[in-house]
C-alpha positions as a printed NumPy array, in Angstrom:
array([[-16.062,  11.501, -10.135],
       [-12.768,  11.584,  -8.842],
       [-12.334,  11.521,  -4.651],
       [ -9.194,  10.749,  -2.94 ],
       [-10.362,  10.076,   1.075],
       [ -7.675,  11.09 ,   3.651],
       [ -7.588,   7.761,   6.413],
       [ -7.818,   3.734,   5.746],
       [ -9.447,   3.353,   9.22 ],
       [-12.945,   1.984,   9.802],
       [-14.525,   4.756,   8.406],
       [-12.3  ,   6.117,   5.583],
       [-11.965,   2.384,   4.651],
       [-15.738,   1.713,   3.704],
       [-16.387,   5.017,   2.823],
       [-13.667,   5.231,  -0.011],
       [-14.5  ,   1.107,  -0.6  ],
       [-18.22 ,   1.313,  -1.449],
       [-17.859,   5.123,  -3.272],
       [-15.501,   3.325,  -5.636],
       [-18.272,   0.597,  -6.4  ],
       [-20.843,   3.099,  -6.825],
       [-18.368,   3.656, -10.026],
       [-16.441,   6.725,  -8.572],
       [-12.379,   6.489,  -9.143],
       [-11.359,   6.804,  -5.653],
       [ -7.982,   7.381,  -3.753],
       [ -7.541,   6.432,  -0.574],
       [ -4.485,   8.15 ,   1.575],
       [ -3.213,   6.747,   5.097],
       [  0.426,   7.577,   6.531],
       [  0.771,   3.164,   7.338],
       [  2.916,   2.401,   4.43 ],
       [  2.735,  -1.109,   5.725],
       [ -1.245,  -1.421,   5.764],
       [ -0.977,   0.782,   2.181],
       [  0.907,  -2.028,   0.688],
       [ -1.666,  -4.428,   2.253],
       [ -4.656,  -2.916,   0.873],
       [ -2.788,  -2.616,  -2.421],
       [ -2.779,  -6.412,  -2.479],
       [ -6.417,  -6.288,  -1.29 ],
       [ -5.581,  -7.575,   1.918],
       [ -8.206,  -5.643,   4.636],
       [ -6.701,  -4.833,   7.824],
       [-10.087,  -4.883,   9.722],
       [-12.883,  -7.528,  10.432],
       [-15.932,  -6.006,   8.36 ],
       [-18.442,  -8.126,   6.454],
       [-18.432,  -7.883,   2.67 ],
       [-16.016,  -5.413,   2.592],
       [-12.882,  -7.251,   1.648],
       [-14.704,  -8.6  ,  -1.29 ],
       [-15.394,  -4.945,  -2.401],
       [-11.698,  -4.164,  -1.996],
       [-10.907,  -6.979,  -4.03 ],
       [-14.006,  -5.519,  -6.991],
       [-12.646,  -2.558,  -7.413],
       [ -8.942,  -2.471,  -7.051],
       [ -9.486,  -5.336, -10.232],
       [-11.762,  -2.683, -11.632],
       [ -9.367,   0.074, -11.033],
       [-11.597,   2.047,  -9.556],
       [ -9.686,   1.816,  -5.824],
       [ -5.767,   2.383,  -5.08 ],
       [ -4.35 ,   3.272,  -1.852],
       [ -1.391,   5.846,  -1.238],
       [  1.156,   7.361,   1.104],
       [  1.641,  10.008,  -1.23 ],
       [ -1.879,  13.119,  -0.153],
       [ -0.321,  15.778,  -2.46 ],
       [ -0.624,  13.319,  -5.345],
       [ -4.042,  12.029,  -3.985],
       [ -5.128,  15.962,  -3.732],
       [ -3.99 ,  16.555,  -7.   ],
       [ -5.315,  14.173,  -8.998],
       [ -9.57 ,  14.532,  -7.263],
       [-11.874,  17.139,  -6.82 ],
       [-13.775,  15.95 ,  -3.93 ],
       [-11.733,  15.359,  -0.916],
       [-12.953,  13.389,   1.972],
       [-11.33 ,  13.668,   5.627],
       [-11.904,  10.654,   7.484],
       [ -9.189,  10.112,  10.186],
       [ -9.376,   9.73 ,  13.758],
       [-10.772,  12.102,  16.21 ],
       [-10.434,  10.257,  19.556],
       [-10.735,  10.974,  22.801],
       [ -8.845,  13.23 ,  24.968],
       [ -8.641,  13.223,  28.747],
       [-11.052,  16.064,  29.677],
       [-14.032,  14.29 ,  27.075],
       [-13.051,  17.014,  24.365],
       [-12.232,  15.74 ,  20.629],
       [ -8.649,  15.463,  19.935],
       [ -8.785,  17.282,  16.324],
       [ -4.462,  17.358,  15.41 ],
       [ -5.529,  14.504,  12.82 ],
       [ -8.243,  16.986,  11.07 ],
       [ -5.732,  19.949,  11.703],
       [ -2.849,  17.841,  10.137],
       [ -5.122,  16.384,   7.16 ],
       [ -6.549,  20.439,   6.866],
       [ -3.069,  21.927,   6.372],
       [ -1.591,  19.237,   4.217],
       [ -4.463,  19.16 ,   1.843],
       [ -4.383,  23.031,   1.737],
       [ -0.355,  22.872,   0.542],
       [ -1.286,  20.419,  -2.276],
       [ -3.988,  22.119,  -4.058],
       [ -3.596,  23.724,  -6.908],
       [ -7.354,  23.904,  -8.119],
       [-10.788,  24.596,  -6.954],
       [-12.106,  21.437,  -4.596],
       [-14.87 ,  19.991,  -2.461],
       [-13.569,  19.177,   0.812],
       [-15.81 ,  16.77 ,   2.858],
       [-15.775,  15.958,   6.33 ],
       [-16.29 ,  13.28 ,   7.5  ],
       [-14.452,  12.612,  10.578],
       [-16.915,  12.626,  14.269],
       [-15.9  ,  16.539,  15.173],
       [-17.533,  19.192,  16.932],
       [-19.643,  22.481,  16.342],
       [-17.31 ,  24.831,  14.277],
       [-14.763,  22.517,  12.931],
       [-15.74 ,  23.041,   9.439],
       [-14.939,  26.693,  10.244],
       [-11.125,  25.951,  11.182],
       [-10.905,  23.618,   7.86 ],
       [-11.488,  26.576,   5.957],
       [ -9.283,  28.404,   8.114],
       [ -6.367,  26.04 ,   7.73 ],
       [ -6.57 ,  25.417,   4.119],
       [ -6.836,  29.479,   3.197],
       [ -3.925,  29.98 ,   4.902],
       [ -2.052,  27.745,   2.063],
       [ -4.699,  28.113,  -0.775],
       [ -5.896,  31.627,  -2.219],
       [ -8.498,  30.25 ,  -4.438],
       [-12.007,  28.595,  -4.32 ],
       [-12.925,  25.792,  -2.616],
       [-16.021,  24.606,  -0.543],
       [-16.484,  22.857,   3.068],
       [-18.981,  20.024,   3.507],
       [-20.23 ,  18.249,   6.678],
       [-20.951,  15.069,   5.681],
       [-21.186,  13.134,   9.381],
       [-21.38 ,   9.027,   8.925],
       [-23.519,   6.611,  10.387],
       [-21.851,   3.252,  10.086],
       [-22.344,   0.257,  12.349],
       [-19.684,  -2.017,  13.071],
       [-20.791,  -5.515,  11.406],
       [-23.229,  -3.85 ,   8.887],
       [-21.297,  -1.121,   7.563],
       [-21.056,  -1.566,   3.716],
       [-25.054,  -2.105,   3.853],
       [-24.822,   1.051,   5.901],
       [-22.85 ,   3.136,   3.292],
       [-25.18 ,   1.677,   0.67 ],
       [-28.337,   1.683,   1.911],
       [-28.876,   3.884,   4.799],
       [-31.509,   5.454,   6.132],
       [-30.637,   8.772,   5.126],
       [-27.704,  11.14 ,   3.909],
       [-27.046,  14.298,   6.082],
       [-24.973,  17.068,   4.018],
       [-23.981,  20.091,   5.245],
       [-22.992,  22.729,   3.056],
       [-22.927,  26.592,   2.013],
       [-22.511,  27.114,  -1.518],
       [-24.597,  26.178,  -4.185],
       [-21.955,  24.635,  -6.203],
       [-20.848,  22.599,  -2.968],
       [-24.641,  21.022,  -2.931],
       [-24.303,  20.269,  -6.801],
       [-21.393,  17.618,  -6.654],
       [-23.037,  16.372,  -3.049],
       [-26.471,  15.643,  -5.215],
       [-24.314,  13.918,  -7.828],
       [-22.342,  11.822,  -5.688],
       [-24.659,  10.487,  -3.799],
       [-27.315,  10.117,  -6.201],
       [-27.149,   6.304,  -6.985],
       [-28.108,   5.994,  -3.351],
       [-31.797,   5.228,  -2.378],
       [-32.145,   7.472,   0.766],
       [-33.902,  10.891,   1.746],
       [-30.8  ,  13.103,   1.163],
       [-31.2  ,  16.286,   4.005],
       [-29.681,  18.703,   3.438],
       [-28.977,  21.617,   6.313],
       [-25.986,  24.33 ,   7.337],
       [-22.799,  22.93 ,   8.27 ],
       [-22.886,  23.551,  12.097],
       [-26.55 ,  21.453,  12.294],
       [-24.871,  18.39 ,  10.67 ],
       [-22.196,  18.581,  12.43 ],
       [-24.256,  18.175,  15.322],
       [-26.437,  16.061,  14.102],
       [-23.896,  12.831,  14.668],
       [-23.62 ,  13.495,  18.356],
       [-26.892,  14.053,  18.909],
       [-27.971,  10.817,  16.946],
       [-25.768,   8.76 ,  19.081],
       [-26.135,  10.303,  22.576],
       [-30.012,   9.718,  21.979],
       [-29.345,   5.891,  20.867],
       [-27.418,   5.246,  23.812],
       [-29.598,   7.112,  26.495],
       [-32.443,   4.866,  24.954],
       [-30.173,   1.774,  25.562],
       [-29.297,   3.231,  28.749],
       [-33.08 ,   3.577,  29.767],
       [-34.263,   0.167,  29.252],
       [-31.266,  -1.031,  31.124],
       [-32.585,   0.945,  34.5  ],
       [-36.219,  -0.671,  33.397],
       [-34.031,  -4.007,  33.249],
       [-32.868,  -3.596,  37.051],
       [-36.367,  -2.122,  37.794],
       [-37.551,  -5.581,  36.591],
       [-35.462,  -7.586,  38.905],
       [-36.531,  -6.097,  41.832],
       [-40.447,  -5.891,  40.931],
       [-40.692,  -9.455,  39.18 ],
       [-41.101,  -7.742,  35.572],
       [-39.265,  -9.203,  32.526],
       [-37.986,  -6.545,  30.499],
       [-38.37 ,  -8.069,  26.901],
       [-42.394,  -8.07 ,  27.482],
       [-41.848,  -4.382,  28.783],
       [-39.852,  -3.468,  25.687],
       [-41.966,  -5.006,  23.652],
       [-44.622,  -3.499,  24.72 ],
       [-43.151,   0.269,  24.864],
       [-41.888,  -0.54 ,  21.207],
       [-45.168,  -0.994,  19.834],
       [-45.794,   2.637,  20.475],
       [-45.043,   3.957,  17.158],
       [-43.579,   7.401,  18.848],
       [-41.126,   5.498,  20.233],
       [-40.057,   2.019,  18.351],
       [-38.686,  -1.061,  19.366],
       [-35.154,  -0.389,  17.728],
       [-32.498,  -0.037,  20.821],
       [-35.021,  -1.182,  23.486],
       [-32.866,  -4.305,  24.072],
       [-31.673,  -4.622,  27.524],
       [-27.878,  -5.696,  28.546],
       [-24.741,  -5.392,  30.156],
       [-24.063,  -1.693,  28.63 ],
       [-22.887,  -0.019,  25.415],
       [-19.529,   0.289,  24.415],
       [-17.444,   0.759,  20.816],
       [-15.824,   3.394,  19.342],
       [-18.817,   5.577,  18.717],
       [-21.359,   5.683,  21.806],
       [-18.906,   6.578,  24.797],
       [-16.666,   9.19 ,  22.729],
       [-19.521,  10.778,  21.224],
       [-21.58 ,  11.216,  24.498],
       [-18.67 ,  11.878,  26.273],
       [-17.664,  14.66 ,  23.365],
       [-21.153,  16.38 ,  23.701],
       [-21.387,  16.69 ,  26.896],
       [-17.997,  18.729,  27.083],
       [-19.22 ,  20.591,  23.707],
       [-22.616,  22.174,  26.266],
       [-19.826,  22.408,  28.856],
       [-17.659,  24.905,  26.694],
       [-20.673,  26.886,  25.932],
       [-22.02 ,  27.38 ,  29.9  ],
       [-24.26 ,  24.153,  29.406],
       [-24.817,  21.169,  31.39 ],
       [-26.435,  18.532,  29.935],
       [-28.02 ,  15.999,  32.529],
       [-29.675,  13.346,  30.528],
       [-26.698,  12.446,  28.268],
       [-24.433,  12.161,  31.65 ],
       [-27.26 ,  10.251,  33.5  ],
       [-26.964,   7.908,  30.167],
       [-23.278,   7.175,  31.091],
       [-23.632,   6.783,  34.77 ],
       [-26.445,   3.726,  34.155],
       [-24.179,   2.342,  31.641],
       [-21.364,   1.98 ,  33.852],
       [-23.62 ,   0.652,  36.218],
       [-25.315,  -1.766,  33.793],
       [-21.395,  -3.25 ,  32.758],
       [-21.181,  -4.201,  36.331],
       [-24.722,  -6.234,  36.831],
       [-23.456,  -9.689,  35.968],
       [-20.536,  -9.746,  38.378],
       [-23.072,  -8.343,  40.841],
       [-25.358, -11.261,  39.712],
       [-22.756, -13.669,  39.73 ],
       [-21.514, -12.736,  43.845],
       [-24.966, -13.651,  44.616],
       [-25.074, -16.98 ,  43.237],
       [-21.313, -17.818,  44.25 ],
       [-20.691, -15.263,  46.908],
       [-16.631, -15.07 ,  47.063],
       [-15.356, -15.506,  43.705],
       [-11.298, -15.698,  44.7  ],
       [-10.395, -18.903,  43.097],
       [-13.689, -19.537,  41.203],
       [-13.032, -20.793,  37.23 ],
       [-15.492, -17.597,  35.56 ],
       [-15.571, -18.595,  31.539],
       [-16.552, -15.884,  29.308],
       [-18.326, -15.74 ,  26.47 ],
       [-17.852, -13.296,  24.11 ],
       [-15.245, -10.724,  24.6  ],
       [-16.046,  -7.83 ,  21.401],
       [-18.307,  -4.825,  22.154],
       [-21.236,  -6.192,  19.749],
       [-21.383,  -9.489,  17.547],
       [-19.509,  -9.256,  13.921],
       [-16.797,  -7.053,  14.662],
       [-13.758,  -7.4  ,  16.414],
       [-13.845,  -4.12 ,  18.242],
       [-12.481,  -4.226,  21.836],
       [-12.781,  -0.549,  22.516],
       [-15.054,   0.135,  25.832],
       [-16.298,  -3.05 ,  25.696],
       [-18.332,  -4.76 ,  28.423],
       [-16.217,  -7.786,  29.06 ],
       [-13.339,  -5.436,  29.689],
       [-15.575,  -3.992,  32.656],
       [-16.401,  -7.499,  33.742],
       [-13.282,  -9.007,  33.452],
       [-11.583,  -6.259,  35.385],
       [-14.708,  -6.727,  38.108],
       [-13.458, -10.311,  38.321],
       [-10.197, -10.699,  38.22 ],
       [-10.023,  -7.937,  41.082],
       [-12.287, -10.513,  43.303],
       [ -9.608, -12.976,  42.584],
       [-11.449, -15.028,  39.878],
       [ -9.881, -17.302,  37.514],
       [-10.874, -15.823,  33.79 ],
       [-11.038, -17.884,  30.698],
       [-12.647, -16.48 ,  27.981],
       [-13.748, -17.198,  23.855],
       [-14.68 , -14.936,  21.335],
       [-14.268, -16.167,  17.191],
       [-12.945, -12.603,  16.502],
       [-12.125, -10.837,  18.939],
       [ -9.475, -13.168,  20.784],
       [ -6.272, -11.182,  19.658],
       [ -7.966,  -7.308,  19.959],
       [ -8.629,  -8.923,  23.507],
       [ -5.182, -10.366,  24.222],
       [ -2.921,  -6.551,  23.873],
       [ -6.095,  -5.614,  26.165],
       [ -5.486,  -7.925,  29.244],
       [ -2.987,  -9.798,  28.563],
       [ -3.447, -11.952,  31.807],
       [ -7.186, -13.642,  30.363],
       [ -6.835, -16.933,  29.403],
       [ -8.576, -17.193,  25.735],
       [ -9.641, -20.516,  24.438],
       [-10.143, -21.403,  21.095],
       [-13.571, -22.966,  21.07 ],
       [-16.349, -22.573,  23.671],
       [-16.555, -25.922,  25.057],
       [-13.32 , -25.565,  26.296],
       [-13.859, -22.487,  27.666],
       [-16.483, -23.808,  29.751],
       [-14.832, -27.159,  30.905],
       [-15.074, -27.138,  35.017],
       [-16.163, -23.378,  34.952],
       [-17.678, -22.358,  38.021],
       [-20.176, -20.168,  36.201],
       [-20.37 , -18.432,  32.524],
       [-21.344, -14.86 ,  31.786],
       [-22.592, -14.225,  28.097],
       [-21.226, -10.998,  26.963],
       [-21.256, -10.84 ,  23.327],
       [-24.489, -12.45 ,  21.935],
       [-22.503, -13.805,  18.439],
       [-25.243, -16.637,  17.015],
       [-22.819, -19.666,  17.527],
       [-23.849, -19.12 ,  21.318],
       [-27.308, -19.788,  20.944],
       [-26.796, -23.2  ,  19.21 ],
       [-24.491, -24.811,  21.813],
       [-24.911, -28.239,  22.565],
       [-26.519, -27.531,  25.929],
       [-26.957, -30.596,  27.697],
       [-22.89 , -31.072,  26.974],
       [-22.378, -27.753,  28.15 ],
       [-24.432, -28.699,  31.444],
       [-21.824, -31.794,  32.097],
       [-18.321, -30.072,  31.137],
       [-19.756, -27.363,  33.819],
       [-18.609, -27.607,  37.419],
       [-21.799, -25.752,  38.526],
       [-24.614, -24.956,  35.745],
       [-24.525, -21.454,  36.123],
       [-25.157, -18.604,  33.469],
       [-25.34 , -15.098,  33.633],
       [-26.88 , -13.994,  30.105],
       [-25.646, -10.17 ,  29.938],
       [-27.337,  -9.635,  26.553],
       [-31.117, -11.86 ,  27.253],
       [-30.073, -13.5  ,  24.541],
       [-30.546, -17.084,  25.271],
       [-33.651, -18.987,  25.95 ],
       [-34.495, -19.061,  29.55 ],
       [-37.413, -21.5  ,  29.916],
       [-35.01 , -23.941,  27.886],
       [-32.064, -23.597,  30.081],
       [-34.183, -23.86 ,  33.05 ],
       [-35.841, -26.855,  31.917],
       [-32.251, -28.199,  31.958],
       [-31.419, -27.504,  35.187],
       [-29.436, -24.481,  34.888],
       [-29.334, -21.821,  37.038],
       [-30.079, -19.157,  34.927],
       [-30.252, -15.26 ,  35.514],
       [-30.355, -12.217,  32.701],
       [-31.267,  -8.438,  32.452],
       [-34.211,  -7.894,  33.971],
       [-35.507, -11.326,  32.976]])
């Protein structure tokens, strides 16, 4: 089948990537002639694992070219996939001019009946304004889906590929047809529903993963103060097969592209329609308060921290990606270096992302040397190099052993046993 896909960012990227190794010629369209000419090389402009080696496949196999040029993109496939941006405006509400934008121009190049596909994070009704836009330019058939995605930074090609399910929104028959047909080599439950239930179906998928992170993190502080360790809790709660032990890990908050917009976003969309809706906002309010735990930790072992050598490790939202956006350490960092602290900081991925950031952390390019004479280390990003330090070197380039483990991710009897003063989440 022939698809052009309207965006090269995260999304649009491994969308139009791993449809074009499912054997599909695809088209990919972004206005960055610069990163065009990269991907055109096969250079990938983002940190994502395996997908530069699909980029590489299938541009060799011809199945994958990138373009400035929509109208030609348009012109040349029958199912057309928006995926740009939809980010975050000041009152919570999705910012939709790059759907609007992508709407009208693909609506001036077509010439022929298409499938257009969203896939772009909007809200309730935006399919409806697609259609608008596009029959304002276009007098002749075409069909809307809502096709919202699901893709994890770090595991998103083995997300496209094999996900747990495929949610397609549509209204005509024919529309369904090329859906079931281009999404048929994929081993999933395809579920298909109207257009306004998928569209919803994305924010409501993510506002209930992160008021379940957000949940275990108020267990987490409950633990502190009773003498409970949240990983037995969680454990135990997870084995409860109503409720599973998938996002039941506590930490120092959520963050990424994904969790606060989307939460954020449907919490305005129950706004516009005379809604409030208290759990997703209580699900924020614990996660700002779970960001700020380790500095909170941290005043209680050191008490003032003005002039105190703070190392961090880990500066990226989650491990394998390089994603900065509402990340933790920002929070922390910010925490810090307003109670004077001295911030030095490592992270294998994440260091230049960090840098345009805050500009004024002092990155290191291996961890030892981040934690040489540190007063105390926070863990913020539990990346597996972490866990196999050489501990009993870390414990002598340390001024004092401490370590505040913001993810529970290292071994706590070990560290003790080591003479560390050690503190987590709940822990």
């Amino acid at each position: 089948m022939r698809v052009a896909v309207i965006g090269t960012g995260y999304v649009g990227l491994v969308v139009g990537t791993c449809l074009a190794d499912l054997g599909n010629n695809v088209i990919c369209v972004d206005i960055d002639k610069e990163k065009i000419a990269k991907l055109n090389k096969g250079i990938c402009p983002i940190y994502e694992p395996g997908l530069p080696e699909l980029i590489e496949k299938n541009i060799k196999a011809c199945r994958l070219e990138f373009t400035t040029d929509l109208a030609k993109a348009v012109k040349n496939s029958y199912v057309i996939y928006i995926a740009v941006g939809t980010p975050q405006a000041k009152n919570g509400r999705a910012d939709l001019r790059y759907v609007k934008q992508a709407a009208e121009q693909i609506g001036k190049a077509m010439e022929s009946e298409k499938v257009i596909v969203n896939k772009s994070t909007v809200p309730v009704g935006t399919a409806d304004m697609i259609k608008r836009i596009i029959a304002k330019h276009y007098k002749g058939e075409f069909h809307v889906v809502s096709n919202p995605e699901f893709l994890r930074e770090g595991s998103a090609v083995s997300d496209f590929l094999k996900p747990d399910r495929v949610v397609i929104g549509y209204e005509s028959p024919k529309a369904k047809k090329v859906m079931q047909q281009l999404y048929k080599p994929i081993k999933a439950r395809k579920f298909y529903t109207d257009i306004r239930s998928a569209e919803l179906i994305k924010y409501a998928s993510n506002a209930f993963l992160a008021t379940k992170i957000s949940f275990i993190n108020e267990i987490a502080m409950l633990c502190d103060k009773v003498g409970a360790n949240v990983k037995d809790v969680a454990t135990g709660v997870g084995l409860d097969k109503r409720i599973n032990p998938h996002f039941l890990q506590a930490g120092c908050g959520w963050g990424g592209s994904c969790f606060p917009k989307d939460v954020t976003a449907l919490i305005h969309i129950a706004k516009q329609h005379g809604l409030e809706l208290k759990i997703p906002k209580a699900a924020k309010d614990t996660n700002r308060q779970a960001k700020l735990l380790p500095v909170k930790k941290l005043k209680k072992k050191l008490g003032k921290l003005r002039g105190k050598r703070i190392a961090l490790l880990g500066l990226a939202f989650k491990p394998n990606t390089d994603d900065m956006r509402e990340a933790s350490s920002i929070t922390i960092a910010n925490e810090l270096k307003k109670a004077g602290a001295k911030i030095v900081a490592y992270d294998p991925i994440a260091e230049e992302n960090a840098k345009r950031i805050m500009p004024w952390i002092k990155c290191c390019q291996e961890p030892y040397e981040t934690l040489k004479q540190a007063d105390a280390a926070i863990l913020v990003t539990e990346w597996p190099e972490f866990s196999k330090l050489n501990f009993k070197k870390v414990k002598r380039l340390m001024k004092r052993p401490i370590i505040i483990d913001g993810r529970n991710f290292l071994n706590k009897e070990t560290l003790l046993n080591m003479g560390f003063e050690y503190e987590a989440m709940g822990v």
